[in-house]
C-alpha positions as CSV (number, residue, x, y, z in Angstrom):
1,X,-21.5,-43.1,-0.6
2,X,-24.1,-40.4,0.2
3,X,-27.7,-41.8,-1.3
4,X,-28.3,-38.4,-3.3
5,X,-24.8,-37.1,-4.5
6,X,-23.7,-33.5,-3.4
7,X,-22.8,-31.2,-5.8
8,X,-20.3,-29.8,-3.2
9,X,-19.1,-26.7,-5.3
10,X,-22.7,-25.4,-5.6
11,X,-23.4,-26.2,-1.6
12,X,-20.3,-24.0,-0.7
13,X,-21.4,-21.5,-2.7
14,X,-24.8,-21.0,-1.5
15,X,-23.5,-21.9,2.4
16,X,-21.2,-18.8,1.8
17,X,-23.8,-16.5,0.1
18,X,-26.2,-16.8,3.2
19,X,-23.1,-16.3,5.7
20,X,-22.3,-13.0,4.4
21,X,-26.1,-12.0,5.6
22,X,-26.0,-12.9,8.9
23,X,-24.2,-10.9,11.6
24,X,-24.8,-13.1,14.8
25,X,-22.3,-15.5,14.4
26,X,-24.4,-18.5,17.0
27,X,-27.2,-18.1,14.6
28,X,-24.7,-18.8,11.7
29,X,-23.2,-21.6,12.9
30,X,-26.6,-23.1,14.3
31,X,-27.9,-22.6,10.6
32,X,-24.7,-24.0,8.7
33,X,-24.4,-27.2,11.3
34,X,-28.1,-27.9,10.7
35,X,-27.5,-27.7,7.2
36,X,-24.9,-30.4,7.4
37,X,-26.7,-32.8,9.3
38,X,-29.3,-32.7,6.5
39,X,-27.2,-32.7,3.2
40,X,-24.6,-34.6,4.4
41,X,-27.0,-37.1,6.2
42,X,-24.9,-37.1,9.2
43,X,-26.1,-39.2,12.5
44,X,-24.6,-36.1,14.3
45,X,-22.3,-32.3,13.8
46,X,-21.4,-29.5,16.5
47,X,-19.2,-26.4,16.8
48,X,-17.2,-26.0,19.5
49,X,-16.6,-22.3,19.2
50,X,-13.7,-19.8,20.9
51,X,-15.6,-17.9,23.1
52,X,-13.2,-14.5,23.6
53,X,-14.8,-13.4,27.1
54,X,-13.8,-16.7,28.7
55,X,-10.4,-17.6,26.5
56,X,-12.0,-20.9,26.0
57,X,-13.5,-23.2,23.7
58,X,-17.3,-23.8,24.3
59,X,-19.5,-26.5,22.5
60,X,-21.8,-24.6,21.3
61,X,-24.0,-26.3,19.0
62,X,-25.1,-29.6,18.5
63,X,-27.9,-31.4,16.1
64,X,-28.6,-35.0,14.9
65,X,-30.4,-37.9,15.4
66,X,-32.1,-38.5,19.1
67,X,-29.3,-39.5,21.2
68,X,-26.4,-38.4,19.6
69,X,-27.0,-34.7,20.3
70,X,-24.8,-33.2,23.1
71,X,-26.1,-30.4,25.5
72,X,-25.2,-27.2,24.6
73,X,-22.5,-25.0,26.4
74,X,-22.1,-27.5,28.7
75,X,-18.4,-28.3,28.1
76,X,-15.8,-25.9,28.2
77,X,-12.0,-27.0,26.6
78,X,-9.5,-24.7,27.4
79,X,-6.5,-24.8,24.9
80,X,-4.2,-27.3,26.6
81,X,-7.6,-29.6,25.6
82,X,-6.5,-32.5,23.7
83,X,-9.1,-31.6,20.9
84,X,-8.3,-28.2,20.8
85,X,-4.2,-28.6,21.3
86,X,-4.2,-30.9,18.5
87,X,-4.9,-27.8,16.4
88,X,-3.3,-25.2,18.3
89,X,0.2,-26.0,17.7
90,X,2.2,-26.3,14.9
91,X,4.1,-29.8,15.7
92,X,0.7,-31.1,15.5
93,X,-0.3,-30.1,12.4
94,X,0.9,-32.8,10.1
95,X,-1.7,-35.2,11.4
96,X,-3.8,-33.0,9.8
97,X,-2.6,-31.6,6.5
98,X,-3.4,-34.4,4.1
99,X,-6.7,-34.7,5.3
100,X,-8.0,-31.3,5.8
101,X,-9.4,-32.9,9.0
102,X,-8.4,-35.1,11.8
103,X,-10.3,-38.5,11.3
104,X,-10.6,-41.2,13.7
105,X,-9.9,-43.9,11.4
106,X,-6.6,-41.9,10.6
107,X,-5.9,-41.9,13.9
108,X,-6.3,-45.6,14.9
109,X,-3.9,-46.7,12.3
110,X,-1.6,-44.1,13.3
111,X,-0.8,-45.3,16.9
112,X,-0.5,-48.6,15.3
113,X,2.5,-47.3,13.4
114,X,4.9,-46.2,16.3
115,X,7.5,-45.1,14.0
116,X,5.7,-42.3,11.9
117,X,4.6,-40.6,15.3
118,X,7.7,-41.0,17.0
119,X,9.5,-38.0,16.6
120,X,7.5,-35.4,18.5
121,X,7.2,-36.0,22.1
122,X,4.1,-37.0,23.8
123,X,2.4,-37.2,20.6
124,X,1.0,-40.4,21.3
125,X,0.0,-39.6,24.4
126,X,-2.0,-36.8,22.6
127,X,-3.5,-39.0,20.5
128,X,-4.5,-41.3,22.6
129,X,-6.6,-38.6,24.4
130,X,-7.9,-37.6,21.2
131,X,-9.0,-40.7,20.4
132,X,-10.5,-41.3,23.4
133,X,-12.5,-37.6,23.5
134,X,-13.9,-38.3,19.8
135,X,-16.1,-40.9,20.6
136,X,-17.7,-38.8,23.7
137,X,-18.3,-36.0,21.4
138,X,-20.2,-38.4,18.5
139,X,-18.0,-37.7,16.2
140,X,-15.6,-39.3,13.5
141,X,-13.7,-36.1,12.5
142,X,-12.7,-33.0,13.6
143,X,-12.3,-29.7,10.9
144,X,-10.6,-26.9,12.2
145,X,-11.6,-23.4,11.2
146,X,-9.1,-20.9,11.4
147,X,-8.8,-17.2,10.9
148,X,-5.4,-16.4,10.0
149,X,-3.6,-18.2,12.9
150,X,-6.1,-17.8,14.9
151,X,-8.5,-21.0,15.8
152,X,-12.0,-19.9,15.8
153,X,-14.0,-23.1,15.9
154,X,-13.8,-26.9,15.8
155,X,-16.8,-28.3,13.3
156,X,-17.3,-31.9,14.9
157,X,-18.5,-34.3,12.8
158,X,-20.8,-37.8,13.3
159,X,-20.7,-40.8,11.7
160,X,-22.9,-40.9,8.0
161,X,-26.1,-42.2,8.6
162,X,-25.7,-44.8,5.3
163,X,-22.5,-46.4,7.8
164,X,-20.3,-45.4,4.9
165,X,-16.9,-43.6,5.6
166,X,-15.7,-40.2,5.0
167,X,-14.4,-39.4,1.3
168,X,-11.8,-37.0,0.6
169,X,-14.0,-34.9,-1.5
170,X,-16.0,-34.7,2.1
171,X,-13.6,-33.6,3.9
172,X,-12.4,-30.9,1.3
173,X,-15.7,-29.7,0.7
174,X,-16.4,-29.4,5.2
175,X,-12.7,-28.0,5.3
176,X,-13.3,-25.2,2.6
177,X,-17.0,-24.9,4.9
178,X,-14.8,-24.5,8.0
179,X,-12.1,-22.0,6.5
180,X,-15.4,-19.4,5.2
181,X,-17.3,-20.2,8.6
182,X,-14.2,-18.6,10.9
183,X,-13.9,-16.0,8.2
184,X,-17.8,-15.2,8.6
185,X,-17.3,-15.6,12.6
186,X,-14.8,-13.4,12.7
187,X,-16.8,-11.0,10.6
188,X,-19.8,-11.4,12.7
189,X,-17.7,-10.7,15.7
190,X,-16.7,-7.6,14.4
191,X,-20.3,-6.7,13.7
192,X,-21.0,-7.3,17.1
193,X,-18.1,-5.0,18.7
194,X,-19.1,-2.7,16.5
195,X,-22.9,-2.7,17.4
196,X,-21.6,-2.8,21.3
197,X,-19.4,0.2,20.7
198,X,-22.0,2.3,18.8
199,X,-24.4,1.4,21.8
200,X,-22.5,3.0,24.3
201,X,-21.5,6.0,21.9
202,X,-25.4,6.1,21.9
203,X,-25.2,6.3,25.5
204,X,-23.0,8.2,26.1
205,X,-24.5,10.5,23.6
206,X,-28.2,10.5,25.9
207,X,-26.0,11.3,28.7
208,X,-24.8,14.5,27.3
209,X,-28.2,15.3,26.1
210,X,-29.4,15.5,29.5
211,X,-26.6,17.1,30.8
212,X,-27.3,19.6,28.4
213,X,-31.1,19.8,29.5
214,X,-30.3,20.1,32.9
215,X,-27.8,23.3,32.1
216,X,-30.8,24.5,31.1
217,X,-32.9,24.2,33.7
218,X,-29.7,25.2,35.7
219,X,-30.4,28.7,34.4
220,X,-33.7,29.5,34.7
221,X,-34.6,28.4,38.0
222,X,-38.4,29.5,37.9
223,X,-39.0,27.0,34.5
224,X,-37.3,24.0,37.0
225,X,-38.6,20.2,35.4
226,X,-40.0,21.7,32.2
227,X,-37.9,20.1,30.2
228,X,-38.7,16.7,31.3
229,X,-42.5,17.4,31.6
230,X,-42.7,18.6,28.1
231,X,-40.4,15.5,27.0
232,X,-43.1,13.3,28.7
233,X,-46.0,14.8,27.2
234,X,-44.5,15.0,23.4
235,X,-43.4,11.4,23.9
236,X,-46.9,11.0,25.0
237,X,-48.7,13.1,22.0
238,X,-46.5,11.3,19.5
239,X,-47.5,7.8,20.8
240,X,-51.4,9.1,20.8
241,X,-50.6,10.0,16.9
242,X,-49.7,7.0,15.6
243,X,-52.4,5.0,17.3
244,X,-54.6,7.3,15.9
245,X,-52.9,6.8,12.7
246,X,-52.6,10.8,12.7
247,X,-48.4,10.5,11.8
248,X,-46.3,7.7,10.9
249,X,-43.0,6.8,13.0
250,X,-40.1,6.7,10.6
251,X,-36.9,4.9,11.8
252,X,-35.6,7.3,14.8
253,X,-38.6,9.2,15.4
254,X,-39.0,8.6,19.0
255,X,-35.2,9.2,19.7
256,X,-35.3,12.2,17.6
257,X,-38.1,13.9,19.5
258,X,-37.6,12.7,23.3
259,X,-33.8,14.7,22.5
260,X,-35.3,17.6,20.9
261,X,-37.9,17.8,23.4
262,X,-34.8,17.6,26.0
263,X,-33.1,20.3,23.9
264,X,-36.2,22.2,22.6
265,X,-35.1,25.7,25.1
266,X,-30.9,24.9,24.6
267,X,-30.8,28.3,22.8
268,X,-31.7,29.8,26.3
269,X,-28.5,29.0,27.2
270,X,-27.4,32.6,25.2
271,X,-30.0,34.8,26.9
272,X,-28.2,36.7,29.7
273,X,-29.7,35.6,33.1
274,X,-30.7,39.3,33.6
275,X,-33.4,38.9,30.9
276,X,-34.2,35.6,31.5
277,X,-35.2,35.5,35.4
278,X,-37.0,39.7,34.9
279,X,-40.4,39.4,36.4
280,X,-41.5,42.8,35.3
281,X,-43.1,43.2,31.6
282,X,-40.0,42.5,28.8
283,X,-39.3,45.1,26.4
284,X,-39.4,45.1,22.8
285,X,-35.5,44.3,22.7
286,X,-35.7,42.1,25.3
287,X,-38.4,40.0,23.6
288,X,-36.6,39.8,20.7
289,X,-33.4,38.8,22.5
290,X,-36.0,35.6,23.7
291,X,-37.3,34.6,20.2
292,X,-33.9,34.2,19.2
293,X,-33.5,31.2,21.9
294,X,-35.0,28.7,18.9
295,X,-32.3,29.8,16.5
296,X,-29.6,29.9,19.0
297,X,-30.7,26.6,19.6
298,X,-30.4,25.3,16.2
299,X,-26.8,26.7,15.6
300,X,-25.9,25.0,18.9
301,X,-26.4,21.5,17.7
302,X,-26.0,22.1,13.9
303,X,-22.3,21.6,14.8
304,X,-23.1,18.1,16.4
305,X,-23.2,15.6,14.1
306,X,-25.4,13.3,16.1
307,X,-28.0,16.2,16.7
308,X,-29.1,16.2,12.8
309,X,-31.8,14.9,13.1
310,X,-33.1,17.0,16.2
311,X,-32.4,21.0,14.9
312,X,-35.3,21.2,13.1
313,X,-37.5,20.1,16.6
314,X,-35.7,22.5,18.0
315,X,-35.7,25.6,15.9
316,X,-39.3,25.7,14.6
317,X,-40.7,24.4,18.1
318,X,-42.4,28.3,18.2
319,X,-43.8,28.4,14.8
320,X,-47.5,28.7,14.5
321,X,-50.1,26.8,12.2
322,X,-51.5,30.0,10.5
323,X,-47.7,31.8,10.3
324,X,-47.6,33.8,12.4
325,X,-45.0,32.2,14.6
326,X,-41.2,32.3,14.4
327,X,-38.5,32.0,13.7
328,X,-39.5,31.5,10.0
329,X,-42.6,32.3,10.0
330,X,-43.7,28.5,8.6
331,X,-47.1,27.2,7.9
332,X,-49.3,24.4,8.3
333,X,-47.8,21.3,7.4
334,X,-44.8,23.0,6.5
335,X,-43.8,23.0,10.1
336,X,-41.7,19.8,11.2
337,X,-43.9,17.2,13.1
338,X,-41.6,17.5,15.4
339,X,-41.5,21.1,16.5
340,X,-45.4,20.9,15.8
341,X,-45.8,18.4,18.7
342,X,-43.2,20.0,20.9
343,X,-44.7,23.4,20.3
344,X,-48.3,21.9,21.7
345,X,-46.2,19.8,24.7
346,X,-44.8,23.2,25.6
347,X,-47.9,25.6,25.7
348,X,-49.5,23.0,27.9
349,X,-46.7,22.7,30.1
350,X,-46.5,26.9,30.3
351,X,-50.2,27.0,31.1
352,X,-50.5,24.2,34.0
353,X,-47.5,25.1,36.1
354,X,-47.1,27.8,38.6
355,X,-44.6,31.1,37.4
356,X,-43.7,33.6,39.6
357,X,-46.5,36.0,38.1
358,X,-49.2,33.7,38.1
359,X,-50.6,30.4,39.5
360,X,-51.0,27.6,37.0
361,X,-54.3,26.8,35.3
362,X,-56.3,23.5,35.7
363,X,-55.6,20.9,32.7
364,X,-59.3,21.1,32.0
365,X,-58.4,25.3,31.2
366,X,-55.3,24.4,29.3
367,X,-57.3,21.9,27.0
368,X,-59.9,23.9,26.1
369,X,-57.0,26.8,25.4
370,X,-55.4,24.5,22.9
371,X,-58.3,23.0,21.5
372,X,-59.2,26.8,21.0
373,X,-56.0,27.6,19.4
374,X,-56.2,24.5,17.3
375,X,-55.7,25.4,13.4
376,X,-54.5,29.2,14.5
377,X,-51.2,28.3,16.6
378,X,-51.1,24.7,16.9
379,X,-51.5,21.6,14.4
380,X,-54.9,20.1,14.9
381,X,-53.8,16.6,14.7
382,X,-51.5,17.4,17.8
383,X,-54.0,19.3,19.4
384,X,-56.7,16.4,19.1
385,X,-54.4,14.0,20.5
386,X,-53.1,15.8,23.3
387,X,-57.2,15.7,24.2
388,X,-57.7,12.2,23.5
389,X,-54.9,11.9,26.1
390,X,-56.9,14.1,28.3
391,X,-60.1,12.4,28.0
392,X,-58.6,9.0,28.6
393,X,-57.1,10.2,31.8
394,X,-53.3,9.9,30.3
395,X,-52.0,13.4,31.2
């Protein structure tokens, strides 16, 4: 008998509890085997755990006692294993059914009783093996945890550390452990698929976001790597921010301005190439045909779902801190951080590169414009840490 008795109802409740909050199924099963070397006061437990990538059985985690621990992932069983056959098919599995477990002592008496394993073939050959593999793997039983038909794990089990033997109630309460650990694996490694599928969506997704920059750029040959220099400086201005505790980074901040930043001119796309490449002097239709790029823009990507949180960078990227911008005329803090860093990214990027009209001014020119400007066009908090940058020989 266990020293301290285990209330085993209230330990599978908990176990299960914590299993539903953990979605990396080799952290779960490290946890839960730990957990049963200590309350069960085991000498030794591992998981030998179906590893899909492989189609095999990997032992995967093993704690107890100095000694009796086994390396980890060191053996592989593949399913014609005796440890893992035993389980696997169904002629086996009344060795196994009274016992919620297959015990070493069970199996002993077993192959001393010829007749009661007689009528399957080679089953005492299997056993044999069985009983031979136990011992190497420190353990007195073996619980199964299945999903459906599907065997997920094998919980190994040591010897008590009291030299007492395995009671029934044991064995129910690590079989019931078992049956909620594969379904908890099997959840986990759903989690997983799911995580791995959204990260190439997410990819993919990036992909087409500078595809779309690049169509850009395609367009308006004279304007060639402003997108990416104006990503690199907002990227840059927004990192300055928040080490100058200017802004604070909600969740997706960085993703959702390095896109806008990408996407900030998308509405350009609309302007006919006849108005967008014109060297001479615009006119007043003309113009107005260019200030629409921000809303163009915006209804662009409002029909993206994974653009949400990027239109707003996009569309008010040409407002202006006292109003007088467009397309809505905002104000102050009314304009999103976003556009307000993006707007600042772009004006510097305008002012230091060569157009066909003009040569480019030096960065020392640019930063006194927009330190100028600061409070009138662009937000002061963006505007001081696009000179901080400056000063500290970032940009």
């Amino acid at each position: 008998m266990i020293a301290t008795r285990i209330d085993y109802k209230k330990e599978l409740e908990a176990a299960s509890k914590g299993m539903i909050m953990i979605h990396d199924h080799v952290l779960l099963i490290k946890l839960m085997v730990r957990m049963l070397v200590r309350k069960a006061d085991l000498t030794h437990a591992g998981m030998i755990l179906y590893e899909p990538a492989l189609d095999s059985y990997v032992l995967s985690v093993s704690r107890g006692v100095a000694g009796e621990r086994i390396p980890e992932n060191f053996i592989r069983f593949d399913r014609e294993h005796p440890l893992i056959k035993v389980f696997f098919q169904k002629e086996y599995k009344y060795l196994i059914t009274n016992r919620n477990a297959l015990v070493a002592d069970d199996i002993n008496r077993l192959l001393w009783r010829e007749s009661v394993i007689e009528g399957v073939n080679g089953t005492r050959d299997l056993l044999h093996q069985v009983s031979e593999h136990m011992p190497m793997l420190n353990s007195v039983a073996c619980v199964p945890a299945f999903y459906r038909h599907q065997l997920l794990a094998v919980l190994l089990l040591g010897e008590k550390k009291d030299g007492t033997k395995m009671e029934q109630e044991e064995l129910d309460f690590f079989a019931a452990l078992a049956s909620d650990v594969a379904m908890a694996i099997r959840n986990a490694l759903l989690f997983e698929d799911l995580k791995k599928e959204a990260d190439r969506s997410r990819n993919l997704f990036i992909q087409t976001t500078v595809a779309l920059g690049s169509a850009i750029e395609a367009k308006d040959s004279y304007t060639h790597g402003h997108t990416e220099r104006v990503t690199k400086y907002a990227v840059a201005i927004a990192r300055k921010m928040v080490d100058m505790e200017l802004v604070l980074a909600p969740p997706k901040f960085f993703e959702n301005l390095y896109i806008s930043s990408l996407l900030h001119d998308i509405g350009k796309i609309a302007v006919p190439e006849a108005i967008l490449l014109k060297r001479d002097r615009l006119t007043v239709e003309e113009f107005q045909v260019i200030r629409a790029h921000p809303l163009r823009g915006a209804e662009i990507l409002a029909n993206i779902r994974d653009f949400d949180g990027c239109v707003a960078g996009v569309k008010h990227h040409h407002e202006h801190y006292d109003g007088s911008g467009y397309p809505d005329g905002l104000k102050g803090e009314d304009i999103p951080v976003i556009a307000a860093i993006i707007a600042v990214a772009d004006a510097y990027d305008a002012m230091t590169t060569d157009r066909p009209y003009r040569d480019g001014f030096g960065k020392e020119h640019a930063i006194a414009e927009i330190r100028d400007y600061s409070g009138v066009w662009f937000d002061p908090k963006v505007a001081r840490a696009l000179e901080a940058l400056f000063e500290q020989g970032e940009i």
